[in-house]
KEKE-3310 file (N, C-alpha, C; in steps of 0.2 Angstrom, whole numbers, plus 5000, padded with zeros to 4 digits):
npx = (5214:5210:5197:5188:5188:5182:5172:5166:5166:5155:5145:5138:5135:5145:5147:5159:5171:5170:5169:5185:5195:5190:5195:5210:5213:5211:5219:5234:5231:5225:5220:5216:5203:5194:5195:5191:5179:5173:5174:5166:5154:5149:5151:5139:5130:5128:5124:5133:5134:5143:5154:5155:5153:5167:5173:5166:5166:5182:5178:5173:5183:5192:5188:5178:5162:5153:5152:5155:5144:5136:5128:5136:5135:5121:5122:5130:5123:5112:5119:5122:5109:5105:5113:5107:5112:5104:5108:5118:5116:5105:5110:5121:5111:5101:5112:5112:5111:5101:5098:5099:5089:5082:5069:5071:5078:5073:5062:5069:5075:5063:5059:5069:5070:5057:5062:5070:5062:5057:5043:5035:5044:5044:5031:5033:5042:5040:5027:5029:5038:5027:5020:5031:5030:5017:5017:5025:5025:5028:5029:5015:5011:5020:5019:5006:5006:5012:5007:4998:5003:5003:4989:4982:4971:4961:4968:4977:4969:4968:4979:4981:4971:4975:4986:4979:4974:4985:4992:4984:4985:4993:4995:4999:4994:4978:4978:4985:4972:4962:4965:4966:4952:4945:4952:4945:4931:4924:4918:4910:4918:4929:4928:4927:4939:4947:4942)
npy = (4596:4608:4611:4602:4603:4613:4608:4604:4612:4621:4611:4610:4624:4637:4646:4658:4652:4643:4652:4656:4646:4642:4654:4654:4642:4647:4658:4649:4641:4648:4646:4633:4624:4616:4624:4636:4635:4627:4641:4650:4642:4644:4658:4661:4654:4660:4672:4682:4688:4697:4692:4681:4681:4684:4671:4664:4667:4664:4652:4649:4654:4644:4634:4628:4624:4617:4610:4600:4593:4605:4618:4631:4643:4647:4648:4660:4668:4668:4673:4687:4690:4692:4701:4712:4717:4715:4716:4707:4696:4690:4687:4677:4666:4664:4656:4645:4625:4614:4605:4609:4616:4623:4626:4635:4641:4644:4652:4662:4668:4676:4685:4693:4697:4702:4713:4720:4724:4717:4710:4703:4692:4689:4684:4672:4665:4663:4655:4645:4637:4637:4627:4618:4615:4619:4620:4626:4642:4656:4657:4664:4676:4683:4680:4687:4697:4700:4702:4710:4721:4724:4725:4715:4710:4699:4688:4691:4688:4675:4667:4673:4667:4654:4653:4656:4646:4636:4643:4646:4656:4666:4683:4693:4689:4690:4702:4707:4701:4706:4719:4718:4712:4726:4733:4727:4729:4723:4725:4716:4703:4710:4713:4703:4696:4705:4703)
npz = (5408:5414:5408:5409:5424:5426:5418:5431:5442:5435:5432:5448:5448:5450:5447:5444:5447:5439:5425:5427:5426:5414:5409:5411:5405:5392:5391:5391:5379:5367:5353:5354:5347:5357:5367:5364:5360:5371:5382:5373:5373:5387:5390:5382:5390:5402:5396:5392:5380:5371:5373:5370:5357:5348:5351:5345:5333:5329:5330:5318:5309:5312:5303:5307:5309:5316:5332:5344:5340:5339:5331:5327:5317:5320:5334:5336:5329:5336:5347:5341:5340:5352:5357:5351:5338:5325:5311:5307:5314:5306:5295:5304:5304:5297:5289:5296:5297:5290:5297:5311:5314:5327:5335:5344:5337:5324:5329:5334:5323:5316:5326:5323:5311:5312:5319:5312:5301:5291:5288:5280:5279:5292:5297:5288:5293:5305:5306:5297:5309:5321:5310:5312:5325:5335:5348:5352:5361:5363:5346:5344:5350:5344:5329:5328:5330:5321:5311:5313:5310:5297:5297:5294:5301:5302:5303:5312:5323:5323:5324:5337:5345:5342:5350:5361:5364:5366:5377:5390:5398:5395:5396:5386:5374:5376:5377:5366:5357:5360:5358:5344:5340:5346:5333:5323:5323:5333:5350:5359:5359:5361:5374:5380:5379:5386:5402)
capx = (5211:5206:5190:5186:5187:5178:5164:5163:5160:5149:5139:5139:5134:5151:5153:5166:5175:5170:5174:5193:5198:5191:5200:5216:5215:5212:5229:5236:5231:5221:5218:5213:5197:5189:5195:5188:5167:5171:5175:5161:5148:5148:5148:5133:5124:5127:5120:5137:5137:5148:5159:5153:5153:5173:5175:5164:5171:5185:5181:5172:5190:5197:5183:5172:5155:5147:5159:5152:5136:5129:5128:5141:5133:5116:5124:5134:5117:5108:5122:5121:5102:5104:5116:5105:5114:5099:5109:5125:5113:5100:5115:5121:5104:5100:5115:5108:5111:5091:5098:5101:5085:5079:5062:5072:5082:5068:5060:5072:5075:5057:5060:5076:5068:5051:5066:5072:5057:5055:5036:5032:5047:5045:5026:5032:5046:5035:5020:5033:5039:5021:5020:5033:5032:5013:5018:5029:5018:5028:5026:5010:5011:5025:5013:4998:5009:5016:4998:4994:5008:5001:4984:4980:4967:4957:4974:4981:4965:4967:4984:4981:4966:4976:4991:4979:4973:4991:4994:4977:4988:4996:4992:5001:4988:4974:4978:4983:4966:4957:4967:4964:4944:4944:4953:4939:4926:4919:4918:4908:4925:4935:4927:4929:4948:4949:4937)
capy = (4596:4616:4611:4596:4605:4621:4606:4602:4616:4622:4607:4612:4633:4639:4650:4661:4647:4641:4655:4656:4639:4643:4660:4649:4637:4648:4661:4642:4639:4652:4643:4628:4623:4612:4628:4642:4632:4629:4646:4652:4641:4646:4665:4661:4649:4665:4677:4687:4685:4701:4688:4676:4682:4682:4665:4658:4670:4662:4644:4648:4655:4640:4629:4623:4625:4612:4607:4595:4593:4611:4623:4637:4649:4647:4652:4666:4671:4670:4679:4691:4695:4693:4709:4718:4717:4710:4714:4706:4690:4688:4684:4669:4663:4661:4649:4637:4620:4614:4598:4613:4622:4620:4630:4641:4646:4648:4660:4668:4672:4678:4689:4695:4698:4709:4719:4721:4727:4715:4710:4697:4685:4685:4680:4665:4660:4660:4653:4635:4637:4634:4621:4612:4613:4619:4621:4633:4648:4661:4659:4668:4682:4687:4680:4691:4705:4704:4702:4715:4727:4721:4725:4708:4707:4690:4683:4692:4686:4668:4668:4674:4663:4647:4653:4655:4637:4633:4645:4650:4662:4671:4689:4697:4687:4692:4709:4705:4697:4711:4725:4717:4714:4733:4735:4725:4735:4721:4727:4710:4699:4715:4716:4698:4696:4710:4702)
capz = (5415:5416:5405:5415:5432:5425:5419:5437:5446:5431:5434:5452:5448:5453:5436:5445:5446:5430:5419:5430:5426:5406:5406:5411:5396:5386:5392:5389:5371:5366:5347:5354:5347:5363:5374:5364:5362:5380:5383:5372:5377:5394:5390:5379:5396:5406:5394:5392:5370:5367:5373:5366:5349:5343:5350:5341:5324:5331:5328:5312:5306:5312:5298:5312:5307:5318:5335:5349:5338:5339:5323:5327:5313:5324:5343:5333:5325:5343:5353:5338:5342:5360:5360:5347:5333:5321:5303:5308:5320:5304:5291:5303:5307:5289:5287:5299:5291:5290:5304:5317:5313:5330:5337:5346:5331:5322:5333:5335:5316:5315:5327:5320:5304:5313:5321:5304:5297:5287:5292:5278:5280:5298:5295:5283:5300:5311:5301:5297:5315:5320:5309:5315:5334:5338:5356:5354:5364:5362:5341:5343:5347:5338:5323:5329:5330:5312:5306:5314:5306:5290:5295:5294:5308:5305:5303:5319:5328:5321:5328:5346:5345:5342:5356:5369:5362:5368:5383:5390:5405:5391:5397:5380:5369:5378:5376:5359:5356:5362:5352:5337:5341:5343:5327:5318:5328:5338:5354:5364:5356:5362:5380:5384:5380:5393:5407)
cpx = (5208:5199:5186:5186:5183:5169:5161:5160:5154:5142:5136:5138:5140:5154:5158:5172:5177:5174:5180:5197:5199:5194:5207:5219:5214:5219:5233:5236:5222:5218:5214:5206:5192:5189:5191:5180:5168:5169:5167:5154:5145:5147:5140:5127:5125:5126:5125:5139:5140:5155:5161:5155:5160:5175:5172:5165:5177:5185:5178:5176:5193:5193:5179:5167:5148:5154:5153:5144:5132:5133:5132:5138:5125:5117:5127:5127:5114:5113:5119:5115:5100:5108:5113:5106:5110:5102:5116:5119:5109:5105:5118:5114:5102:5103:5116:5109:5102:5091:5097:5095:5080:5070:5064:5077:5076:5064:5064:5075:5070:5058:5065:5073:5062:5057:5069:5066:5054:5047:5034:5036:5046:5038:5027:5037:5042:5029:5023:5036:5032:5019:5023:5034:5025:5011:5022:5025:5020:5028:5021:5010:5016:5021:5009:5000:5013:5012:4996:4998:5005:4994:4980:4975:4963:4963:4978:4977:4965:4972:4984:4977:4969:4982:4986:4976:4981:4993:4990:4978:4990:4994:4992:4995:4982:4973:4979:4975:4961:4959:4966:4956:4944:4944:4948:4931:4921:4921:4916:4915:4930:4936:4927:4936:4952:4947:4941)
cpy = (4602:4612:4606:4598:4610:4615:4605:4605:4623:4618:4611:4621:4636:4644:4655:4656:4644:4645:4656:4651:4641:4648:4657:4645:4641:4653:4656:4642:4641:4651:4639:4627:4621:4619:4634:4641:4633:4635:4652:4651:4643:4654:4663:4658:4653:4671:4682:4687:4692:4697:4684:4674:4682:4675:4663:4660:4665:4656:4645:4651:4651:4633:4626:4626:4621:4610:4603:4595:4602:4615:4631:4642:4650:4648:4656:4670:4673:4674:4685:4695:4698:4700:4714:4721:4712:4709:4709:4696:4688:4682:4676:4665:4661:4656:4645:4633:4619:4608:4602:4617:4620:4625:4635:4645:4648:4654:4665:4673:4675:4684:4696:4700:4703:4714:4722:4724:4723:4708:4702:4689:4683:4683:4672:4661:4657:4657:4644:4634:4633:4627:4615:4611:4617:4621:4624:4639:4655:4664:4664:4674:4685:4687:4688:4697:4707:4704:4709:4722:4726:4723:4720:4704:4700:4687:4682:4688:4679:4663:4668:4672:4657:4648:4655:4647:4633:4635:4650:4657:4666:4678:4694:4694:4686:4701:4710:4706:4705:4717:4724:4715:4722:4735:4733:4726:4729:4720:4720:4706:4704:4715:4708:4696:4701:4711:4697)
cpz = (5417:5413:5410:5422:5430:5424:5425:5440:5442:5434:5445:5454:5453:5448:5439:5443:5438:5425:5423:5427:5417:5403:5405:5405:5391:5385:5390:5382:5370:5357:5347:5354:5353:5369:5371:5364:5368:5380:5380:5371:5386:5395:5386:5385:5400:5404:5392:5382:5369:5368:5371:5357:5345:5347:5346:5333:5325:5327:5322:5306:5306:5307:5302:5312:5313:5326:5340:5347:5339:5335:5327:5325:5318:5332:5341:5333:5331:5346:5350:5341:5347:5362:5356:5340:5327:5312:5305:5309:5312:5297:5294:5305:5300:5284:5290:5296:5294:5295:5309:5317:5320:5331:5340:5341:5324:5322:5334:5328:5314:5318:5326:5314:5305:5315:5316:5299:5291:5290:5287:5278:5286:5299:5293:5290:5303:5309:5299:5304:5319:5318:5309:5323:5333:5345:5357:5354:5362:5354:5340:5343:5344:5329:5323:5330:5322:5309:5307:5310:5299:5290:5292:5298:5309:5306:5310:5323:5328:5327:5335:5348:5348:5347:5359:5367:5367:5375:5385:5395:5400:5392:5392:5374:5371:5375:5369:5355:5355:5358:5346:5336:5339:5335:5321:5320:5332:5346:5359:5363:5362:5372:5383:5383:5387:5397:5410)
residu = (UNK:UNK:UNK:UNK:UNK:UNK:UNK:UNK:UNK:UNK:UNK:UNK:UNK:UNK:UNK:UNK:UNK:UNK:UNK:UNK:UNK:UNK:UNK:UNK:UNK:UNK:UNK:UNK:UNK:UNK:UNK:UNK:UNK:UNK:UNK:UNK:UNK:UNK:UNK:UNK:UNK:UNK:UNK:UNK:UNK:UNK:UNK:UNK:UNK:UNK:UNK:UNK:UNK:UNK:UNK:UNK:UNK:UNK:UNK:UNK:UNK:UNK:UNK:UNK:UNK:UNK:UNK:UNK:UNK:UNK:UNK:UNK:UNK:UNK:UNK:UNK:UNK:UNK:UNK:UNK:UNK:UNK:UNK:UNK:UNK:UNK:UNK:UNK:UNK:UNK:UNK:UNK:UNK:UNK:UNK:UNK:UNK:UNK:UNK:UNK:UNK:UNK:UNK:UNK:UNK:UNK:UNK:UNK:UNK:UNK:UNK:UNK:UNK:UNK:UNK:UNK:UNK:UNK:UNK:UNK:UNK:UNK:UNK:UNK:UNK:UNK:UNK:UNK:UNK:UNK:UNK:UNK:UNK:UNK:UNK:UNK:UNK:UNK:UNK:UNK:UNK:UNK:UNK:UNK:UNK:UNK:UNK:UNK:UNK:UNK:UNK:UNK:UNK:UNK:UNK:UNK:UNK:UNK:UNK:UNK:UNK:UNK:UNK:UNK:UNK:UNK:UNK:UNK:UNK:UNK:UNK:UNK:UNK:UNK:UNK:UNK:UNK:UNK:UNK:UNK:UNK:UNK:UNK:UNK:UNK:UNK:UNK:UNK:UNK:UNK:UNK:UNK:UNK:UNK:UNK)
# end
């Protein structure tokens, strides 16, 4: 009945309330599989993942991989990144199953992997990310920024080319666009990205 009244006044944006009720169930039975996802879905939908993150060790101690259809090892992965922790976030995000690989779990391990220094995997991420979603705007310039660490400038340009193709407001791949023109010295390319 706590998780059923905490969905309520969640539905309702009452998260005081909410987390009150989910701190309750879980004082109550603090193993309970359905109380600890509760518990750490709802830190993770209010941004709080240091919170987040031994619940969901939690239930990935208790053999649950996958709980009310969402990949455990991929909201571990994303709290992970979201608190900055990129070596700890890149290791669950890697074991994704390939059903769960959404576009935000994509992105987000691309980025993982630029923070990591690691420039050419998170090109190939974000390079099949693209291929399978197209409309994901913020791909781009994470692309046209690991080309450009690579010195990779047609590639960067091609990149912040085809995301302003997709989000012509995009202020970041303007300026993008333009810093990578300079870099291949054309100044007319360079001065119209930044008119």
């Amino acid at each position: 009945s706590l998780l059923v009244a905490a969905d309520l006044y969640q539905t309702e944006e009452q998260f005081e309330v909410t987390e009150e009720k989910l701190r309750e169930a879980f004082r109550l039975a603090p193993q309970e599989p359905a109380v600890l996802f509760a518990l750490s879905a709802y830190y993770y939908l209010v941004r709080k993942f240091d919170q987040a993150i031994p619940l969901y060790i939690s239930l990935i101690k208790q053999g649950y991989l996958e709980f009310a259809k969402v990949d455990i090892a991929g909201r571990l992965g994303m709290s992970y990144a979201q608190s900055g922790k990129f070596d700890q976030a890149l290791g669950y995000l890697n074991q994704v199953d390939p059903h769960y690989q959404t576009s935000d779990i994509r992105f987000q391990t691309g980025m993982t992997q630029l923070h990591l220094g690691k420039v050419k995997e998170a090109i190939s991420t974000l390079q099949e990310l693209i291929d399978y979603d197209n409309q994901y705007a913020s791909a781009y310039p994470a692309l046209a920024s690991a080309y450009l660490k690579e010195n990779q400038y047609q590639k960067a340009l091609k990149a912040a080319q085809e995301g302003l193709g997709v989000d012509q407001y995009n202020e970041q791949l303007y300026t993008l666009a333009a810093e990578i023109a300079s870099h291949l010295g054309d100044y007319p390319l360079m001065g119209k990205y930044l008119s």
